[in-house]
FIZAGU-331274 format. One record per residue (C-alpha): residue in three letters; x negated, y negated, z. Coordinates in steps of 0.5 Angstrom, whole numbers, plus 500, padded with zeros to 3 digits. Layout:
<atoms>
ALAXYZ...
</atoms>
This chain:
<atoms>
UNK500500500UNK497493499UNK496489505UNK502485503UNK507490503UNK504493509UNK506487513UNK512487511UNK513494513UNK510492520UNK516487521UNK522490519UNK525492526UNK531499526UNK539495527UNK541498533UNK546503532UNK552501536UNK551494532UNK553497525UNK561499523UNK563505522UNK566502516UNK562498512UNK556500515UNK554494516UNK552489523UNK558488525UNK560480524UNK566481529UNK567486532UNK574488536UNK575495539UNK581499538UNK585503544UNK581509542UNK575506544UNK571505538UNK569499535UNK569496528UNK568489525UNK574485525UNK575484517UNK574492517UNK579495521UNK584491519UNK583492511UNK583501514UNK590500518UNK594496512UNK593503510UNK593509515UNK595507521UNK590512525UNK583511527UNK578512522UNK573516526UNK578519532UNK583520527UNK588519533UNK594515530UNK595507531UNK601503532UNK603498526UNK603492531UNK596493535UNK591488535UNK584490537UNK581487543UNK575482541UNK568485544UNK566479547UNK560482550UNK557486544UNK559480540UNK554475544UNK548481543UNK548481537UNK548475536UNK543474539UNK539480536UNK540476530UNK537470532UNK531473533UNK530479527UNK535475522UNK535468523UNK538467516UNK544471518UNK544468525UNK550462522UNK553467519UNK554471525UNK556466529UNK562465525UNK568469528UNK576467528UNK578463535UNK583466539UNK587460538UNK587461531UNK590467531UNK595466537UNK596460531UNK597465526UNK603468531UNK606462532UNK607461525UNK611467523UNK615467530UNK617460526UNK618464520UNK622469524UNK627464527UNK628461520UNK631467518UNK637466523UNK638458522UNK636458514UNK631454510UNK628448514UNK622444513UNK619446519UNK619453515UNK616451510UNK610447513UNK610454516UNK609457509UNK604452506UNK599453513UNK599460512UNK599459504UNK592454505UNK590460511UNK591466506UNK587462500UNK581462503UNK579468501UNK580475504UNK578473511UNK584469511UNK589474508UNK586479513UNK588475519UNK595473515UNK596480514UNK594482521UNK599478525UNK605484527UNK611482523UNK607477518UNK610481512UNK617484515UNK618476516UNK615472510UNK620478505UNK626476510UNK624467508UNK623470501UNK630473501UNK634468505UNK632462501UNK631466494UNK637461492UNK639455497UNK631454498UNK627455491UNK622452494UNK621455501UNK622462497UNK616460492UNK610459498UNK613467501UNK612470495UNK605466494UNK603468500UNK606475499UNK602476492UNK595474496UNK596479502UNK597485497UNK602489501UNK600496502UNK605501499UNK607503507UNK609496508UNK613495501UNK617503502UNK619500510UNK622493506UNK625497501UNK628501508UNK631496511UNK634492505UNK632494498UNK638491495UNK637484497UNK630484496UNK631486489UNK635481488UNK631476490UNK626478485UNK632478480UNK634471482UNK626468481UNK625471474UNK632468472UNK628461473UNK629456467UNK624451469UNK618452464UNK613449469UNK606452470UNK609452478UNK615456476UNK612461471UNK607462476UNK613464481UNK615469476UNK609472475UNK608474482UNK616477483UNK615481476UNK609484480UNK612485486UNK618488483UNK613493480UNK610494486UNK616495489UNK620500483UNK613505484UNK615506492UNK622507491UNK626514491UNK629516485UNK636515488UNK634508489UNK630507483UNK636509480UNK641504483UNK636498479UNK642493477UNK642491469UNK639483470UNK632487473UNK631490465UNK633484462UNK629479465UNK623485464UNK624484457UNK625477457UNK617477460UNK615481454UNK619477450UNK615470452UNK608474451UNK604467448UNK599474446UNK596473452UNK592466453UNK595465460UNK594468466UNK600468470UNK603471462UNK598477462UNK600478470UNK607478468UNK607482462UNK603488464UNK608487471UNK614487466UNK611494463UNK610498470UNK617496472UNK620499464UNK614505464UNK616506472UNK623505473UNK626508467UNK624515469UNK631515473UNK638517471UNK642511467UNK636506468UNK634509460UNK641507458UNK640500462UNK634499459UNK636500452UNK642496452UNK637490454UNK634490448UNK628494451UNK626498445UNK625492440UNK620489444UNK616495445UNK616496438UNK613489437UNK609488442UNK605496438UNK605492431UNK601487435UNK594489439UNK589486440UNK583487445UNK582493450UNK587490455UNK593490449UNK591498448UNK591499456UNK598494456UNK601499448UNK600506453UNK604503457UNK610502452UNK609508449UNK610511456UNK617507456UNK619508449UNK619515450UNK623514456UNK628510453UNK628516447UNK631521453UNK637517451UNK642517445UNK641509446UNK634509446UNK633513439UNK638509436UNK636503437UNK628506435UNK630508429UNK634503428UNK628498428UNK626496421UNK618498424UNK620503430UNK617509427UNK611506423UNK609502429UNK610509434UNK606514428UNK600509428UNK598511435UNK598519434UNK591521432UNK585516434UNK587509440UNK586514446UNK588521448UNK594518453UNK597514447UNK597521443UNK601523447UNK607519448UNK607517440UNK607525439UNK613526445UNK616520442UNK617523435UNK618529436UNK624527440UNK627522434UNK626530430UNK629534434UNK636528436UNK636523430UNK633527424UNK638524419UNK635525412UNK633517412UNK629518418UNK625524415UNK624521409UNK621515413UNK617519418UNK613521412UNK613515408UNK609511414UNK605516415UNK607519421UNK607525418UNK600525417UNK598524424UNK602529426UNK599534422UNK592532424UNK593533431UNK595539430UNK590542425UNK585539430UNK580543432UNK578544440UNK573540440UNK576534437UNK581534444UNK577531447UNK577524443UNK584523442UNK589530444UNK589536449UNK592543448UNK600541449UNK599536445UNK597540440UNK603544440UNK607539440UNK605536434UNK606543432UNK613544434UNK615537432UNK613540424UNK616546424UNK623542425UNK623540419UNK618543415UNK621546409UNK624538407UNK615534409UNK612541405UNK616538400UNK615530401UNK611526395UNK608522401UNK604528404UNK597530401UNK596535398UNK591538404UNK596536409UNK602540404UNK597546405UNK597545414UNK605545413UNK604551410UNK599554415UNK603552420
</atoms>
């Protein structure tokens, strides 16, 4: 070693063990112990218990509304310790949450609490835009916001009361809604308690009107969390989604600038996860297709651009291939002047999953809506074609673009209507052959 690299060596000093969090491994900036005795940092624990209420390290269980006990004295000795082996770091370290800021935080959301009894009030509203300004200062923020017991049960109930006397007020909950990221837990006890009511509240938010950069924000983060709230919901409930919940998710598809603007790429990806999600249930197909849901899909397949329109065209495929597990929805594909055109260019080539649901898609139209038409044009557009590459493709093509059931979907879908595409002057004369084979 050289005489510097030694030096170096000689000074490095071993952290204590019980100054590092079990969590980040890291020395711990705010350390707090839990009634299962261990201690972790502060930022740490909090982020492990919005999603298991356990002890990472006991495994014992954790009450929702526990707050860990600050560790004052390690706290002081690590400091210390930082001081001197760590003098960078000392400022760092010193920097901890006051009680008073998070006995703060728990007062404003016990107002927030009152407010759903006395309805909207300025006073709730200087509430939201505090704990708004908390929450925007970064994770650190948000944590504390989010650790306050009741915090998320209490800004859902503002957002819902005041969803349609106090835009305003209803605007800054779901802000701060939006930046705390509720875990999956947190949002199935909210759909629990009252579901109903809070989806109408999105509902009424994505119906807004305004045009202002505020307002298409808003409904942005409702789009969102309506998704959120769809994925954890029971069929049964998923199901019970009232009409205006597609309308308004078309409308966002619908209003898509191609991207440009943060807050129209957030809503429509959102718009898609709530059409993809929910019409995996009951009459939600039948919901969706009577919106109009198909011909946007259908548009927005004609129109990728970039890596994020591919992630955004998988998503439609999984939608449209839904809606096509209902009459309505096959006819409303057929219907459109591109629908089959625009579904067979994604077989063979974009990616494995959207194979895959361009290839159920078709072979859903062959099966129910094969009208003489309808045949004709799946080979005119060259939907035809692709299915009989995936199903000549050899096993080691899968791994590009299809997989085996794939494959024998493909195959299924050809022998329907064999005898009419062998035929067909729009099909090569080697893909002729593979309908032959096939």
């Amino acid at each position: 070693l050289e005489e510097g690299a030694l030096g170096v060596l000689m000074e490095e000093v071993e952290v204590p063990s019980y100054f590092v969090c079990p969590i980040t491994l890291d020395v711990m900036r705010d350390p707090v112990t839990l009634p299962t005795g261990i201690t972790y940092d502060r930022h740490a624990i909090h982020r492990w218990l919005r999603l298991a209420a356990s002890c990472p390290l006991t495994k014992l269980p954790v009450a929702p509304d526990c707050e860990p006990t600050p560790n004052h004295t390690l706290c002081r000795l690590i400091r210390s310790w930082c001081a001197l082996h760590r003098p960078d770091d000392a400022v760092d370290h010193s920097m901890k949450s006051a009680p008073a800021d998070c006995a703060r935080l728990a007062a404003l959301v016990s107002r927030l609490a009152d407010a759903k009894n006395k309805g909207p009030s300025r006073e709730a509203l200087a509430a939201l835009r505090e704990l708004r300004d908390v929450a925007a200062e970064g994770e650190r923020g948000r944590e504390l916001v989010a650790a306050v017991p009741g915090s998320a049960d209490a800004l859902l109930d503002v957002f819902v009361s005041s969803a349609t006397s106090a835009p305003e007020n209803s605007a800054a909950a779901l802000d701060v809604i939006s930046s705390l990221r509720l875990p999956e837990r947190c949002l199935a006890r909210a759909v629990d308690r009252d579901g109903a009511a809070l989806v109408g509240a999105l509902v009424s938010t994505l119906q807004g009107h305004s045009g202002s950069d505020a307002d298409a924000a808003s409904r942005a983060r409702a789009a969102v969390l309506l998704a959120d709230l769809t994925a954890c919901m029971s069929p049964s409930r998923a199901a019970s989604l009232p009409e205006q919940a597609f309308v308004e998710a078309v409308r966002l598809l619908r209003a898509d600038d191609g991207g440009m603007g943060a807050s129209t790429a957030m809503a429509t990806k959102a718009a898609l996860r709530v059409l993809a999600g929910a019409t995996a249930h009951g009459r939600n197909r039948v919901k969706a297709a009577e919106a109009g849901a198909v011909a946007v899909l259908v548009d927005m397949l004609l129109l990728v651009n970039g890596e994020r329109r591919r992630a955004w065209c998988e998503l439609a495929l999984c939608a449209l291939n839904r809606l096509c597990g209902c009459a309505e929805g096959r006819a409303a594909l057929v219907a459109h002047g591109a629908g089959v055109a625009a579904v067979g260019a994604w077989v063979a080539g974009a990616s494995m999953a959207a194979s895959a649901k361009a290839v159920r898609v078709l072979r859903s139209i062959a099966r129910h809506t094969a009208t003489v038409a309808v045949v004709q044009e799946m080979a005119a557009t060259g939907a035809v074609g692709k299915l009989c590459l995936v199903a000549a493709s050899a096993p080691e093509e899968e791994r590009q673009w299809c997989d085996e059931r794939t494959r024998e979907r493909a195959r299924e879908t050809l022998r329907l209507h064999a005898r009419a595409w062998r035929s067909s002057p729009c099909l090569h004369p080697t893909l002729q052959l593979c309908m032959i084979i096939l």
